[in-house]
Each structure stands twice: as C-alpha cells, then as structure tokens.
N, C-alpha and C positions, 0 to 999 in steps of 0.2 A: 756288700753294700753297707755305706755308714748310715746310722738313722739320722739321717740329715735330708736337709731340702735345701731346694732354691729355683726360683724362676728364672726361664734362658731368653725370654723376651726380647727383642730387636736385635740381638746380633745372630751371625751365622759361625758358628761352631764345627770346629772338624776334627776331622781322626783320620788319621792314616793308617792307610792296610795293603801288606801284599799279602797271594795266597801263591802256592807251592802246584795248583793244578787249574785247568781251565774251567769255571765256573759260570753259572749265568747267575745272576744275582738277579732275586727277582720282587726283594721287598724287604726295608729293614726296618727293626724292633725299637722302639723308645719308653723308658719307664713313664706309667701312665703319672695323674696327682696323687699327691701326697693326703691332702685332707679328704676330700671327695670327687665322686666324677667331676667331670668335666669336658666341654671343647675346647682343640686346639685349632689354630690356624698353623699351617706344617707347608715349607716349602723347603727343599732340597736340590742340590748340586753335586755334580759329580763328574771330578776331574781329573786325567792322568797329570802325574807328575814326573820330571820338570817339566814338561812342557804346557802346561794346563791348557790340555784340550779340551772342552766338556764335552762329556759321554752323554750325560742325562742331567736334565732339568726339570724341572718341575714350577707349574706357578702356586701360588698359595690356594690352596682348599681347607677346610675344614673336618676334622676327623673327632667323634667323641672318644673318650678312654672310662673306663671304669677307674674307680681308687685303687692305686696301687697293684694294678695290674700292668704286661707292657700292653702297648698299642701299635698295630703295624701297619704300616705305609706299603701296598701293594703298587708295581709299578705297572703302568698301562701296558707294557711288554718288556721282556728280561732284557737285559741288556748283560756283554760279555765282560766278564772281568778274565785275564790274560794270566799268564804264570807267569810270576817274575816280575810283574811292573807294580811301578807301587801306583796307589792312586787318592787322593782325596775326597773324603765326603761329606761335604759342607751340608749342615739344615739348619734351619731356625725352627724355634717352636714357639707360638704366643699364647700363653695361655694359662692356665694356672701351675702353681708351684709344682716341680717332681719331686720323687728321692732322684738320690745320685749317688753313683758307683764310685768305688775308689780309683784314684787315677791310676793307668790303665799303660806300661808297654812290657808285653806279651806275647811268645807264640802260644796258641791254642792251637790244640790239634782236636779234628773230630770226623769220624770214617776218613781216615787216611788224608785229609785235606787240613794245613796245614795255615794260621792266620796268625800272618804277625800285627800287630796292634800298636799306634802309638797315640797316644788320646791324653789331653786333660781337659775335656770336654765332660768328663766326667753321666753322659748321659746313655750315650747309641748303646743301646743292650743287647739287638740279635740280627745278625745277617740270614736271608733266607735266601734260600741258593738251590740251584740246580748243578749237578755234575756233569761238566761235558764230554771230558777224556774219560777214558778207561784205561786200564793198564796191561 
C-alpha cells in the first residue's frame, strides 16, 4: 500500500475477478480513513461479465470504520460466484478520505483457491468467501 489517500465519493468503482473454484462470496473488505474514524455511506453492485447480469445489489447504508483499519460489508445472504466466469464488482463509498493500494492485476492464490484481479480502483482490499467445491 502507498502512503497515500484519496476520497472515492460519487462514482462507482470496479474490479474485475475470476476464481479457479466455486465460492460463495459472502462480504467484501474496504480500506477504512485515513486521518480518523469515520462513516461511510456504501452501496455495491455485482455483475457477471459480458453479459452484466446483476448477481447482487445493494442500496446505500451506512457503515462506521475505525482509522486505518479495513471495514467489511456483510451481505444479507452469500451469493455464488462460479469457476471460470469473470465478474464485476462495482461500489461507491461516500465518505471520508482512505489509503489506497497499489494498482492491482494479479492472481492471488490462497487454500487452493485461486483470484485473478484486475483493479485500478485502487481500494477493494478482502473478499470473504465461503468454499463450495471440494476436490
């Protein structure tokens, strides 16, 4: 992460990901502020691609974060992300400035489940997930 900031206020921001195994995604990670706590207003989308279907939406709520910690967005139920497809995940966040990560395309691999990444959004920090295959 650069010791940098910036506020991501009024636009919706995305990052594209496929994974390698079938998953339920069940809440994802965003760098809290930079100076002090704070509330965000947080609303997220989520769509396969090419066809942008939306999987999951959300309307806007409000979530605190501590300084410089992440903060996580739990979704009211997991929803499936697939092997193989790629998908987008659009959020906006209103609210005060974050750090931000270096720009971002990557496989990460972690317990055998494997995350390709392509971001210059520079924010979305942790996918939280469930494993639905076994091998």
């Amino acid at each position: 992460m650069k010791n940098d900031y910036q506020r991501f206020d009024g636009v919706t921001y995305r990052v594209w990901t496929t994974v390698n195994r079938r998953i339920a995604l069940t809440g994802l990670g965003f760098l809290g502020p930079y100076l002090a706590d704070g509330s965000f207003r947080v609303s997220i989308i989520i769509e396969t691609v090419p066809d942008w279907k939306t999987i999951l939406e959300t309307g806007k709520f409000e979530v605190y974060a501590k300084k410089r910690e992440i903060f996580y967005v739990d979704f009211d139920k997991p929803f499936t992300m697939e092997a193989n497809k790629c998908y987008s995940m659009g959020y906006k966040l209103d609210g005060p400035k974050t750090g931000v990560l270096d720009e971002l395309q990557a496989i990460i691999k972690v317990d055998d489940v494997s995350f390709c990444f392509s971001t210059d959004s520079r924010q979305l920090a942790e996918l939280k997930y469930i494993l639905l295959d076994k091998y």
